[in-house]
C-alpha positions as CSV (number, residue, x, y, z in Angstrom):
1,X,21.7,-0.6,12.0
2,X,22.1,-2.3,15.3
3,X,22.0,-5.7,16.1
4,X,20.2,-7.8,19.1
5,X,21.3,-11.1,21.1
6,X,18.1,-13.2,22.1
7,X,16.4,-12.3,25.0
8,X,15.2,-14.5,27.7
9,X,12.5,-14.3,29.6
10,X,14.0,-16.6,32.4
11,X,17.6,-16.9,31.8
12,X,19.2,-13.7,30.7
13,X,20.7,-13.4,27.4
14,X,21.5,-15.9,25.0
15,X,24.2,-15.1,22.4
16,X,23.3,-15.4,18.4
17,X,24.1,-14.4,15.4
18,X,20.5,-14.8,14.0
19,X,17.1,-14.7,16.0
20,X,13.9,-15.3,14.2
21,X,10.9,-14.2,16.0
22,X,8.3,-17.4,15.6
23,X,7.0,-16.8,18.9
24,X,3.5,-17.2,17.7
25,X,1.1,-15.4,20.4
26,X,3.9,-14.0,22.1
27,X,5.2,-12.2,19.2
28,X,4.5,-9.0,19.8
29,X,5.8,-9.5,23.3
30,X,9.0,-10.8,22.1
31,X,9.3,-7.9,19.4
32,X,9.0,-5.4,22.5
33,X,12.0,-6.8,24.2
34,X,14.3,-5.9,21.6
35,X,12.6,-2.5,20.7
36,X,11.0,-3.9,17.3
37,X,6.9,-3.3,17.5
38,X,5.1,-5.8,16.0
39,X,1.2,-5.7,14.7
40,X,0.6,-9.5,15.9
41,X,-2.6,-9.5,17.7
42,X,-3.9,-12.2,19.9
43,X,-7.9,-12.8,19.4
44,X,-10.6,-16.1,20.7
45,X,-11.5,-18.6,18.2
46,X,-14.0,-21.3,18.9
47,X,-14.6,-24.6,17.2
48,X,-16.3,-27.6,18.4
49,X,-16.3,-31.8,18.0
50,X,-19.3,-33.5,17.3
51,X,-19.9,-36.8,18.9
52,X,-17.9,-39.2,17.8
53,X,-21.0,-41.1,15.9
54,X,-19.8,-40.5,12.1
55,X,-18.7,-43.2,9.7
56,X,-16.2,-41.2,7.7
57,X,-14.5,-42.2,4.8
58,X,-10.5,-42.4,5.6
59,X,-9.6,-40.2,2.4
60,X,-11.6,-37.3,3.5
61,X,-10.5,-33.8,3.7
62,X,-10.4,-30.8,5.4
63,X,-13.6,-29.0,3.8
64,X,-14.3,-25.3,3.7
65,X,-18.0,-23.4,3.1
66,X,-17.0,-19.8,3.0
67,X,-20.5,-18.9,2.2
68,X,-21.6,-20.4,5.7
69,X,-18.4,-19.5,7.4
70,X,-17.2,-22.6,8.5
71,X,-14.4,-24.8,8.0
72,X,-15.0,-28.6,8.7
73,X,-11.9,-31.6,10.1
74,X,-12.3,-34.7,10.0
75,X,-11.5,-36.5,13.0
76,X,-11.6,-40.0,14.8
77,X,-16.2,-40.8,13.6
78,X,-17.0,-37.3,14.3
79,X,-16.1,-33.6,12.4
80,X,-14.4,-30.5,14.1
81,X,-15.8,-27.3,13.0
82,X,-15.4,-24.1,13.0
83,X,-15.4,-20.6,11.8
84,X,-14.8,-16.7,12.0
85,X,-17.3,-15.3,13.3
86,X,-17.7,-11.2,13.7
87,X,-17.4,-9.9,17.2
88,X,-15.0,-12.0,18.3
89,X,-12.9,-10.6,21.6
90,X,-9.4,-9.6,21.5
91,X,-7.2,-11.0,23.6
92,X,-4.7,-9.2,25.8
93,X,-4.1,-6.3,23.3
94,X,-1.8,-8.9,21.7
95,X,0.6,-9.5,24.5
96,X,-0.1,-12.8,26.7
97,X,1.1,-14.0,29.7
98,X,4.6,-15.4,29.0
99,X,3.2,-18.1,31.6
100,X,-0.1,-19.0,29.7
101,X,0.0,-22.3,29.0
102,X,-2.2,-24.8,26.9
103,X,-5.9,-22.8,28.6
104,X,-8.9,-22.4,27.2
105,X,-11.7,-20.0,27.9
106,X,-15.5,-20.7,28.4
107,X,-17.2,-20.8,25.2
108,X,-19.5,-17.8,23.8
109,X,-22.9,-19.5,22.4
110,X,-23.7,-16.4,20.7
111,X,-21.1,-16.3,18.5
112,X,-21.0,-20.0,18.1
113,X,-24.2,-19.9,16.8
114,X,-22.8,-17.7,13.8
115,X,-21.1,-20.4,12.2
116,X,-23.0,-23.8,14.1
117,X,-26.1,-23.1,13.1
118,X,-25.1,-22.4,8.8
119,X,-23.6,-25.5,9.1
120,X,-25.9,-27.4,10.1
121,X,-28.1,-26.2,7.2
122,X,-25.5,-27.2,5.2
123,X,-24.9,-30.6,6.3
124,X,-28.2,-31.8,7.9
125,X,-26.5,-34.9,9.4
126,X,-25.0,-32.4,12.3
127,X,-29.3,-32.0,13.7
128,X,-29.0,-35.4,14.1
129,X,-25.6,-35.6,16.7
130,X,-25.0,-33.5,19.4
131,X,-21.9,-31.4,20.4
132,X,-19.0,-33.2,22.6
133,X,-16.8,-30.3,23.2
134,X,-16.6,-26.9,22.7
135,X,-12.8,-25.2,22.5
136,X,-12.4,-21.7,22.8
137,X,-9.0,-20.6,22.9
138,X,-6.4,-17.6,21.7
139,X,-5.4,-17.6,17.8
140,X,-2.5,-15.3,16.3
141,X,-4.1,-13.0,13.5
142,X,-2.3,-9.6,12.9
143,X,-3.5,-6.2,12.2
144,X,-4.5,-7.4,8.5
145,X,-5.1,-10.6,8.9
146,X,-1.8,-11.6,7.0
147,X,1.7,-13.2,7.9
148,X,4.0,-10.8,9.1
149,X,7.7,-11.8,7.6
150,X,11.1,-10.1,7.0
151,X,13.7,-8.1,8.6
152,X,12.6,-5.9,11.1
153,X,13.7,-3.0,10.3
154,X,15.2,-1.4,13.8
155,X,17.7,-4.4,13.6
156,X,19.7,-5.9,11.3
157,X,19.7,-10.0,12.6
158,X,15.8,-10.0,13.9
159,X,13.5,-12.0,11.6
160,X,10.1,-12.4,12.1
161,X,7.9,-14.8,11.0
162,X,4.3,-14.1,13.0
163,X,0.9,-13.5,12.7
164,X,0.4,-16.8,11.0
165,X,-3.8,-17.3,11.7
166,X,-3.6,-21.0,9.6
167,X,0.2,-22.1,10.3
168,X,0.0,-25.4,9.1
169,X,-1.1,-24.3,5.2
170,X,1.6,-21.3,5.1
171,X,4.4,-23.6,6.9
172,X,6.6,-24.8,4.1
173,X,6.7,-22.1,2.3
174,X,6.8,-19.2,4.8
175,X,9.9,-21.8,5.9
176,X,11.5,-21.4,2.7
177,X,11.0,-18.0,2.0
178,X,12.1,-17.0,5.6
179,X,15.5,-19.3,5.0
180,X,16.1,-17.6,1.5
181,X,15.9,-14.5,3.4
182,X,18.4,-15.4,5.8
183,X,20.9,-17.1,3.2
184,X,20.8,-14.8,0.6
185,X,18.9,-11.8,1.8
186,X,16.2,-12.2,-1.1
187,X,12.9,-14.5,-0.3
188,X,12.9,-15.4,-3.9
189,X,9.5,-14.3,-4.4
190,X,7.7,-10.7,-4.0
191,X,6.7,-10.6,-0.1
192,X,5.1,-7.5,0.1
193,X,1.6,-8.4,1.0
194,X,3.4,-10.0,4.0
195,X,6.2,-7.6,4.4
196,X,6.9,-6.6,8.3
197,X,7.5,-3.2,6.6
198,X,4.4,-2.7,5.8
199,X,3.2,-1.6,9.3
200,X,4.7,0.9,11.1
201,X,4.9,1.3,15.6
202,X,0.9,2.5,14.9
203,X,-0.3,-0.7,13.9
204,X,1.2,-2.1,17.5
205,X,-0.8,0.3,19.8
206,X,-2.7,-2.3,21.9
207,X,-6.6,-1.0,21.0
208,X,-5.8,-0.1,17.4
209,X,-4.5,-3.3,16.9
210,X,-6.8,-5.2,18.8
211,X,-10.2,-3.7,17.2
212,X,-8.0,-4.4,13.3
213,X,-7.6,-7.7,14.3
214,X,-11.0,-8.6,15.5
215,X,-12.2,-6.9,12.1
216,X,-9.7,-9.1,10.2
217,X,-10.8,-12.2,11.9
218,X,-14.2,-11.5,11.2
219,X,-13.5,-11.0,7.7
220,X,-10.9,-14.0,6.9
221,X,-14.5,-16.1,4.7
222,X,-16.0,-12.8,3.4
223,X,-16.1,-11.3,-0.1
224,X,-13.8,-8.5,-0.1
225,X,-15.2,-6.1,-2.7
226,X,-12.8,-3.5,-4.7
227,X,-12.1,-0.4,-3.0
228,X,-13.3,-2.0,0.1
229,X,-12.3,0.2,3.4
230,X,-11.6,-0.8,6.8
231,X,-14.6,0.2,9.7
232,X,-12.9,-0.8,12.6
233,X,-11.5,2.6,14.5
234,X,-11.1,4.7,12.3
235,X,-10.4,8.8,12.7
236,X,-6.9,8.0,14.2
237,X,-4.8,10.2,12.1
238,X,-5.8,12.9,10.7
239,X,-4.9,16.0,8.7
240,X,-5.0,19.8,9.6
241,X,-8.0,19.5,7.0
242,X,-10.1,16.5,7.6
243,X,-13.0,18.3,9.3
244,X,-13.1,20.8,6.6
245,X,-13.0,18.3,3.9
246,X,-15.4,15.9,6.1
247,X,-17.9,19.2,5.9
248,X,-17.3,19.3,2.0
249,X,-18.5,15.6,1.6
250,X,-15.7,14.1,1.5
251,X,-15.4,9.9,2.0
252,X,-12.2,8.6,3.9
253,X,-10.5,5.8,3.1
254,X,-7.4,4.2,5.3
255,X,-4.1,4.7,5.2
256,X,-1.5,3.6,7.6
257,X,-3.9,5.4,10.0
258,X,-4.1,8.4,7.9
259,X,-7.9,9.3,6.8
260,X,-7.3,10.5,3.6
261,X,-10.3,11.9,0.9
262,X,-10.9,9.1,-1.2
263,X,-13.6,11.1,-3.2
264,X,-16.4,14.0,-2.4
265,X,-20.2,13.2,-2.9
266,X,-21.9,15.9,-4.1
267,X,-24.9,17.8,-2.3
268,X,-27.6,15.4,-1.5
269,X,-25.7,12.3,-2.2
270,X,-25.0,9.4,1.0
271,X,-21.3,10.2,1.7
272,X,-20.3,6.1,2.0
273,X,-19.2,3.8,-0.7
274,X,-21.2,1.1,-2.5
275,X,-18.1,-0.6,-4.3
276,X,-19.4,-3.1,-7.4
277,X,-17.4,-6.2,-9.0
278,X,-18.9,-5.8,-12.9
279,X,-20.7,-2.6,-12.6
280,X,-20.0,1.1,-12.0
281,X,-19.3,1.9,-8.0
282,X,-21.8,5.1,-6.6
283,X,-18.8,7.2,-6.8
284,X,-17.9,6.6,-9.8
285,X,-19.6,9.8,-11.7
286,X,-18.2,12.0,-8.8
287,X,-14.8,11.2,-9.4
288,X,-15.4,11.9,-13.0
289,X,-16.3,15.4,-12.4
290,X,-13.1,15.8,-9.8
291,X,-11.2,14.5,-13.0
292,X,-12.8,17.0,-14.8
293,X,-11.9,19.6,-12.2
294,X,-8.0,19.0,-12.5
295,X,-8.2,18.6,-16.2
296,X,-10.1,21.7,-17.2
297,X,-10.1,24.4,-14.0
298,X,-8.3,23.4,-11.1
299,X,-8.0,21.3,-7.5
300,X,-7.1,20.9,-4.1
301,X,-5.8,17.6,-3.0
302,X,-5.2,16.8,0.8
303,X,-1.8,14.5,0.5
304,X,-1.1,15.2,4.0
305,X,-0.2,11.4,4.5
306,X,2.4,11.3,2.3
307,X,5.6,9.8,4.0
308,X,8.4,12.6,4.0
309,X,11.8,12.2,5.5
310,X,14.7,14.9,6.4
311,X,18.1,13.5,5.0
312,X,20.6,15.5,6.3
313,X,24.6,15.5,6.6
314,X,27.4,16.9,5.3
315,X,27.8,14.6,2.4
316,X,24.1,13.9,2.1
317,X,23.8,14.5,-1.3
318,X,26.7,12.3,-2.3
319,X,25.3,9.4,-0.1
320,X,21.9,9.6,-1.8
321,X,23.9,10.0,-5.5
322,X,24.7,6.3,-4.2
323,X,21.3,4.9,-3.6
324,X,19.3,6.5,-6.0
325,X,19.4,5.3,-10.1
326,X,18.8,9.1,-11.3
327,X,21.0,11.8,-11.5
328,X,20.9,14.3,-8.6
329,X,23.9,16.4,-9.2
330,X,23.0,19.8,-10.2
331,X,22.4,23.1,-7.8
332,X,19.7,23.1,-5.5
333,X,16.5,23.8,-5.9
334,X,15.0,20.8,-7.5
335,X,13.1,17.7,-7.3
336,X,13.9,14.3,-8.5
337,X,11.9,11.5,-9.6
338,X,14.2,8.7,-8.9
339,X,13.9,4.4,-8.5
340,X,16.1,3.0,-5.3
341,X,17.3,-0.1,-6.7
342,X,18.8,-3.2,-5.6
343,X,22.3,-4.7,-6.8
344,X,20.1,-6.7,-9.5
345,X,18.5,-3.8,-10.7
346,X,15.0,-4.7,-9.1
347,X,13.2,-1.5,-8.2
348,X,13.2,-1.3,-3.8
349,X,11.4,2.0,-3.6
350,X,10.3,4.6,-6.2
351,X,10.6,8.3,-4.5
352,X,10.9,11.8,-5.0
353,X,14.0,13.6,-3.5
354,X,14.0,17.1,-2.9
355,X,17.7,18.8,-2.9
356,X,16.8,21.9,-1.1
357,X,21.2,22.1,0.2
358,X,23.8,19.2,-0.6
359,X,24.0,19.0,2.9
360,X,19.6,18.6,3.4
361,X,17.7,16.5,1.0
362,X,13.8,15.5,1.8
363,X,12.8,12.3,0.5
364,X,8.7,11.9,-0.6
365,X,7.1,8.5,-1.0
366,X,3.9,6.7,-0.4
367,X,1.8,7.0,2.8
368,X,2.2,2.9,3.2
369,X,5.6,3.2,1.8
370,X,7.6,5.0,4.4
371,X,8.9,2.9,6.8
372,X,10.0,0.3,3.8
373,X,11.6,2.9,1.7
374,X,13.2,4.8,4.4
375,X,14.7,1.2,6.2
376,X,16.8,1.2,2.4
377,X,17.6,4.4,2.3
378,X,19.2,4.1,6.1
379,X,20.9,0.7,5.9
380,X,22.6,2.0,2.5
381,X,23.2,5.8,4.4
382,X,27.1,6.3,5.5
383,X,27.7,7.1,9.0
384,X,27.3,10.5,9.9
385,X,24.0,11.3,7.7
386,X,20.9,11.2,9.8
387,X,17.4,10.4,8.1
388,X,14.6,11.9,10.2
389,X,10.9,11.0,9.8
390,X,9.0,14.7,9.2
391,X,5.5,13.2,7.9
392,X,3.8,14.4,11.2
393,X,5.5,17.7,10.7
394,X,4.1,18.7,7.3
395,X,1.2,18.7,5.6
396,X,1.1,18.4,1.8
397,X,-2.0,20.1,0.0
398,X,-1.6,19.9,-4.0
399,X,-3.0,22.6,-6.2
400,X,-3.5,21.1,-9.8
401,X,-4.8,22.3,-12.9
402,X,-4.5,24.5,-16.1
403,X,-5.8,27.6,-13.8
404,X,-3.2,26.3,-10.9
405,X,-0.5,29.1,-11.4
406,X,-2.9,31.7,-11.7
407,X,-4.4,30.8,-8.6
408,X,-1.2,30.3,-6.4
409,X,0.4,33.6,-8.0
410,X,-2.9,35.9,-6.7
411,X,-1.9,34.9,-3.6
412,X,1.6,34.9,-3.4
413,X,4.3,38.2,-4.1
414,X,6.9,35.1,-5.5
415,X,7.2,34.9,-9.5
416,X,5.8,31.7,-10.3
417,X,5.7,32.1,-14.3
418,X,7.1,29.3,-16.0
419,X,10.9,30.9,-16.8
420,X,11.5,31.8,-12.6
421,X,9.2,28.6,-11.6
422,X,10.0,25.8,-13.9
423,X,9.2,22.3,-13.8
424,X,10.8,20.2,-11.0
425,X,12.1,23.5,-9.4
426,X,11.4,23.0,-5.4
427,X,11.4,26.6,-3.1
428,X,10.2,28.1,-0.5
429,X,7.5,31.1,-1.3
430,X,4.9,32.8,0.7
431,X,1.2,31.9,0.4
432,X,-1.0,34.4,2.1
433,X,0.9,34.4,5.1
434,X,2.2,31.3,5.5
435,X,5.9,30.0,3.9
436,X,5.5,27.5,1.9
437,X,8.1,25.0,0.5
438,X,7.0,24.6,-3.5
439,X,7.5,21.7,-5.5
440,X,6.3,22.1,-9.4
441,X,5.6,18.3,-9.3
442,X,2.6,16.0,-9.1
443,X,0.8,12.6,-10.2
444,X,-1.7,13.4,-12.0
445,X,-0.4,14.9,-15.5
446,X,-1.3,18.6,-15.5
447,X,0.4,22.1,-14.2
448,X,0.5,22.0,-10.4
449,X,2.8,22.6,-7.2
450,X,3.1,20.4,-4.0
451,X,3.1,22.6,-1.2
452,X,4.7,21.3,2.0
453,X,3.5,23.4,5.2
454,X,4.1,23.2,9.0
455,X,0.9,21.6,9.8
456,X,-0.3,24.9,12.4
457,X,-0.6,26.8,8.6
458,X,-2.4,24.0,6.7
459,X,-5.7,25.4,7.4
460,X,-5.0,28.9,6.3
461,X,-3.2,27.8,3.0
462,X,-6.0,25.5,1.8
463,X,-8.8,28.7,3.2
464,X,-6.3,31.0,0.9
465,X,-6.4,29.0,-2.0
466,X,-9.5,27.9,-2.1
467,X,-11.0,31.6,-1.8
468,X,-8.9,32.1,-4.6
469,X,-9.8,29.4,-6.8
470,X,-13.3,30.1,-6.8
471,X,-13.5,31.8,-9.4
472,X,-11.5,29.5,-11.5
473,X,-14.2,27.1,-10.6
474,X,-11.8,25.2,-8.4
475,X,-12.5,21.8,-6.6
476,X,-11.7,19.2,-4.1
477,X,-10.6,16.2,-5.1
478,X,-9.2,12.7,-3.8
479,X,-7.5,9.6,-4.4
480,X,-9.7,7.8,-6.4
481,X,-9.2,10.7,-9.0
482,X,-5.4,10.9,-8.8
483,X,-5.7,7.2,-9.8
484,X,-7.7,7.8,-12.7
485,X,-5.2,11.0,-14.1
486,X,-1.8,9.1,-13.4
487,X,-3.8,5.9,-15.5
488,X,-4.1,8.4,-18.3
489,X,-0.4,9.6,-17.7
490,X,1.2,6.0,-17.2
491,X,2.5,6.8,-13.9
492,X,3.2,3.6,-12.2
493,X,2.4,2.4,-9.0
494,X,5.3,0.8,-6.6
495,X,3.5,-2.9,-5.3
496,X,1.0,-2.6,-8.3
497,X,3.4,-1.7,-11.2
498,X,6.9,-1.6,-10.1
499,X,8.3,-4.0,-7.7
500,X,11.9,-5.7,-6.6
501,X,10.8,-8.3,-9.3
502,X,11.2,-5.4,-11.9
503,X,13.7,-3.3,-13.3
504,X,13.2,0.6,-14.9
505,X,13.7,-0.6,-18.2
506,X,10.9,-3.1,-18.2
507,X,8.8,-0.6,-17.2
508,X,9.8,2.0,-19.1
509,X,11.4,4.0,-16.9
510,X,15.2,4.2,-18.4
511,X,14.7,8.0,-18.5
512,X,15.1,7.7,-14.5
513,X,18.3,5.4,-14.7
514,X,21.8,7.7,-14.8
515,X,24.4,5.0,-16.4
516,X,26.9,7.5,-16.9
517,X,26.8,9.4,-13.1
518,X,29.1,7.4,-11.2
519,X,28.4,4.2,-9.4
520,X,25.5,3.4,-7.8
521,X,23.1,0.5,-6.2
522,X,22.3,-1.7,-9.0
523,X,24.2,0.3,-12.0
524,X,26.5,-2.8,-13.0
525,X,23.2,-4.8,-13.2
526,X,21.4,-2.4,-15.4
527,X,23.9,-1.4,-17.3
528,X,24.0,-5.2,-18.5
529,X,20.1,-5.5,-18.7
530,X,20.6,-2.7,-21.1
531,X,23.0,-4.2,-23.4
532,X,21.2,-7.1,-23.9
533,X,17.9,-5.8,-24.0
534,X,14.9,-7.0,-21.9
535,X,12.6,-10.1,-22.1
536,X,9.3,-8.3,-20.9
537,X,7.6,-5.1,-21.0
538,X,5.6,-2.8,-19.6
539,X,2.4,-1.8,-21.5
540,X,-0.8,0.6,-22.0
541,X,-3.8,-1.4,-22.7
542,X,-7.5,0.3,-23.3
543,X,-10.8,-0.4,-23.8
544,X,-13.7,1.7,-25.3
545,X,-16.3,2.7,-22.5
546,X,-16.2,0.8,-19.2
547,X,-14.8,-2.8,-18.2
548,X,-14.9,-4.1,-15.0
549,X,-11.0,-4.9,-14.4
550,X,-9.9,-4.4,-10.8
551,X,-6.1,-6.1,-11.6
552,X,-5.3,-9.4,-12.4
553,X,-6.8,-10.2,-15.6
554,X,-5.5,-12.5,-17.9
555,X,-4.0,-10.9,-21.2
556,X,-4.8,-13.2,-24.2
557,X,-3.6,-13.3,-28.0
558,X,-5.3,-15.7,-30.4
559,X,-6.9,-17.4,-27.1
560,X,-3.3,-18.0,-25.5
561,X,-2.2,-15.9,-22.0
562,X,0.5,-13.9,-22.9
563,X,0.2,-11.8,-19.5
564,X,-1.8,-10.1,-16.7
565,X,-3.2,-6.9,-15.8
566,X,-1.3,-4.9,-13.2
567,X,-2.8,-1.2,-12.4
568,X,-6.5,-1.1,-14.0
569,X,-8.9,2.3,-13.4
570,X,-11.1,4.4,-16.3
571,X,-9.6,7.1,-18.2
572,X,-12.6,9.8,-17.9
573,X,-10.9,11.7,-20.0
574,X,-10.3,9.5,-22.8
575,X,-13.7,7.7,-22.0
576,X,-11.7,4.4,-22.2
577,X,-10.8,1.7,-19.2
578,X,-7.2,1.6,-18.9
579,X,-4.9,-1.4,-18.0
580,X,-1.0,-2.0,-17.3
581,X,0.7,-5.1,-17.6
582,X,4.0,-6.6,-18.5
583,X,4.1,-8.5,-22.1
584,X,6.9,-10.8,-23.4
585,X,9.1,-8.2,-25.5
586,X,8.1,-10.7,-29.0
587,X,4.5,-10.0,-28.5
588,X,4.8,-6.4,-27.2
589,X,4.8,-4.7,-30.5
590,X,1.4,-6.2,-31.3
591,X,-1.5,-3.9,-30.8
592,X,-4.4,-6.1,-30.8
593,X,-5.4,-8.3,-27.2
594,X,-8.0,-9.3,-25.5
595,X,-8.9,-8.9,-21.7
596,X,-11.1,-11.4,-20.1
597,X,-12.9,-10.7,-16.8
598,X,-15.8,-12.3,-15.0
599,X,-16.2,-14.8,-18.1
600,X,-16.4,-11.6,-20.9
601,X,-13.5,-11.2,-23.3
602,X,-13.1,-8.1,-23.8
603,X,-11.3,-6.5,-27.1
604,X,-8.1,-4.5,-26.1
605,X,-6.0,-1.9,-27.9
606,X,-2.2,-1.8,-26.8
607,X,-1.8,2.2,-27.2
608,X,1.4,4.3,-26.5
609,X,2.6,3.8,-22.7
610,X,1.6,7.6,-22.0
611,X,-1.8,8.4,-23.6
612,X,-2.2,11.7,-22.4
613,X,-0.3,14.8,-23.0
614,X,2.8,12.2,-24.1
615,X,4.5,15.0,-24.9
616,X,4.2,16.8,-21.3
617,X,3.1,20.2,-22.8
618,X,0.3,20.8,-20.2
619,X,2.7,19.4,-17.3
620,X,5.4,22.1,-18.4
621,X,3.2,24.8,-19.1
């Protein structure tokens, strides 16, 4: 990694061993003069002062109505008020005027009315004294409406700490996170929700960012309902298959730009999502029958937005021996489910790695993932390996399924049986006419094979298979039902599950950690976690029928928290609701909890941590 002086607008360059980037509106401006692209966007926010005519009490606080969306101050015998209203207008695409000063721009009624008029339902007084001043001026809010923090990952001395809509409340303790950062390169708490890794140089294109913000404004009062989806310009990236999938019914949901199937509604269904809190979504009987699809026949799953990288380098394979906590010796040919730890054993990134030559490895990890994961890989990567981002490159189609094999082997001339094709083996074969590379991997518990295509032969590999698969019965399927599969599997989640707060063996995933390899990131810590055994663990939790648990819920034992949900989703399968969460190790051998959501306890069965083909005879078949 490199490292950056601090810029000056007016004077040159100022010499420093760390810059932070609290610039504030100028953020993103700031960010581009070093090369670091930031998502901080710049959008109006109005409030206004009533006259000053109010006897107010000297104790009184700042009060919010989200229900009206407005906030109220209380100032010098009058109240400022204001709100976030939709519509607002971006600013700039972000990047102001490194000259604007303390200015204000003329006030929109319209949108003042928004919030004005609720509250003056709400607090009748306001009908009775008029309006003083109205302020309309710029207010930081970034692409998601959250803080934007961390190491930028282009650099290796530029912190940011931006996008900061209400400043004041976060202050002291984005302050001390940033500072822990700095000292000890640790913010002593998980930051992803506000990690600058999580957006990539996309989020930073002027209109994308602009029309996210303005949505994220809008939003900052309003009830944000499970599953919920961005609206604001949407269609930017977009598969090799999205217009054939869009013409099967399928309904998008957001990643990192990506549109990516979320689910397919059947023939003469609205294709659009009506998410619920306690009740059953409207998709939820059509992801059931795409579970069934992958469980009994067989699917097609669009992972196109997975994030793929090229590691390549003489010594590659050694380099990544060094990051990763599995074992990649071996010949090549094979994929590897692996955790990226740091030196206290706290899982950084969970990946696959694909050693196609000890000199070229790919790694595969989340679409949101990719620029996190691949910043540790290349700030723990020797010099003379290179890590290149191929995501736009290839497309990923997954073909799942007991019928999967049968289906991929009419159309290609390679043996795929199980002795020539095992599990985990990763190779190129032929489908139809296009060359494939094959990975006998997947996330949702059953026989199936990654395929990995130059985009231009996406569309004839899915037309291939599918015309193959119909008579299997085969079917499209999306996210929503890969969540519900890996739920019944007990794959994990990184954010949700698995975390730098967490280590493999709290979460059961020692299998994946190679004590005996050689030295590696983290091994001295695990290997002591080991010995002395861990304080927490990861568990299955289920529930006969349906529960309404989105994550979160409190885990209780004779009335008394013991813990939380993490991943929740229904197993259709199993016709249970299915829950993760970590439990103090004395209470983890117990089997029977309870789950309380939206006021209902709910009785709970701790099962084993896989409850579906444990013993991973349909996966290996």
């Amino acid at each position: 990694m490199s490292r950056t002086a601090a810029p000056s607008a007016s004077s040159g360059t100022i010499s420093c061993d760390i810059l932070v980037n609290c610039a504030g509106l100028w953020a993103k401006r700031v960010g581009e003069m070093v090369g670091v692209p930031l998502a901080a966007g710049v959008v109006e926010h109005q409030y206004f002062l009533t006259e000053k005519k109010l006897t107010l009490p000297p104790d009184l606080t700042t009060l919010r109505d989200p229900d009206n969306n407005f906030y109220l101050k209380p100032d010098t015998g009058s109240f400022a008020i204001g709100g976030w209203e939709d519509g607002s207008k971006g600013c700039w695409r972000g990047k102001p005027p490194f000259d604007f000063g303390r200015e204000l721009f003329e006030p929109n009624m319209e949108r003042l009315e928004l919030f004005a008029l609720p509250a003056a339902d709400r607090l009748p007084v306001l009908n009775e004294i008029g309006i003083q001043t109205i302020i309309n001026g710029p207010i930081p809010v970034s692409f998601d409406g959250e803080p934007i923090m961390g190491l930028a990952p282009e650099l290796d001395n530029f912190y940011v700490a931006c996008g900061f809509t209400a400043g004041i409340a976060a202050s002291g303790g984005a302050g001390l996170a940033l500072s822990n950062l700095i000292l000890h390169g640790d913010a002593g708490m998980d930051l992803w929700p506000f990690d600058v890794r999580r957006f990539g140089a996309v989020h930073a294109q002027g209109r994308y960012l602009e029309e996210r913000a303005i949505e994220a404004y809008g939003a900052y009062y309003k009830i944000h309902w499970p599953g919920e989806e961005p609206a604001a310009m949407r269609g930017l990236r977009r598969s090799p298959l999205h217009d054939t999938l869009a013409k099967r019914g399928a309904v998008f949901g957001s990643k990192f730009g990506w549109e990516r199937p979320n689910w397919f509604a059947p023939a003469g269904t609205e294709a659009e999502d009506i998410p619920s809190f306690e009740g059953k979504p409207n998709w939820f009987d059509a992801v059931g029958e795409e579970v069934r699809a992958i469980r009994e026949r067989a699917a097609l799953i669009d992972q196109s937005s997975f994030s793929k990288f090229e590691i390549s380098g003489e010594g590659a394979l050694a380099a990544l021996q060094r990051i990763a906590a599995n074992d990649l010796s071996g010949p090549p040919g094979k994929a590897v489910y692996t955790q990226l730890c740091n030196d206290k054993g706290g899982i950084e990134a969970d990946v696959t790695l694909l050693h196609i030559r000890d000199d070229l490895l790919y790694l595969v990890t989340g679409s949101g993932f990719g620029l996190r994961d691949s910043n540790w890989v290349v700030r723990h990567l020797p010099d003379g390996i290179t890590l290149r981002d191929v995501t736009n490159r290839l497309a990923t189609l997954n073909i799942c399924g007991p019928r999967a094999r049968d289906i991929l082997q009419a159309v290609s001339d390679d043996d795929l049986s199980n002795e020539a094709f095992p599990f985990l083996t990763a190779r190129s074969i032929e489908v139809g006419g296009a060359t494939v590379l094959a990975v006998r991997i997947g996330y949702v518990g059953e026989l199936g094979y990654e395929l990995y295509i130059d985009q231009e032969y996406a569309a004839h590999v899915y037309d291939t298979l599918r015309a193959a698969g119909e008579p299997h019965g085969i079917a499209d399927a999306g996210y929503r039902a890969i969540d519900a599969c890996r739920m019944e599997k007990g794959y994990l989640y990184w954010s949700g599950d698995i975390t730098p707060d967490y280590n493999p063996y709290e979460a059961g995933l020692g299998f994946c950690v190679a004590l005996d390899k050689g030295d590696f990131i983290g091994r001295a810590a695990l290997a002591d976690i080991k010995a002395k055994g861990v304080g927490r663990k990861l568990v299955s939790y289920t529930v006969d029928g349906f529960a309404p648990f989105h994550g979160g819920e409190a885990v209780m034992v004779d009335g008394k928290v013991v813990g939380s949900t993490s991943s929740t989703g229904y197993g259709y399968t199993l016709g249970r609701t299915i829950a993760f969460g970590y439990l103090p190790a004395d209470v983890a051998a117990r089997t029977d909890f309870e789950i309380e959501a939206f006021g209902k306890v709910y009785a709970a069965r701790r099962g084993a941590r896989t409850l579906y083909d444990a013993k991973m005879e349909r996966l290996k078949a």
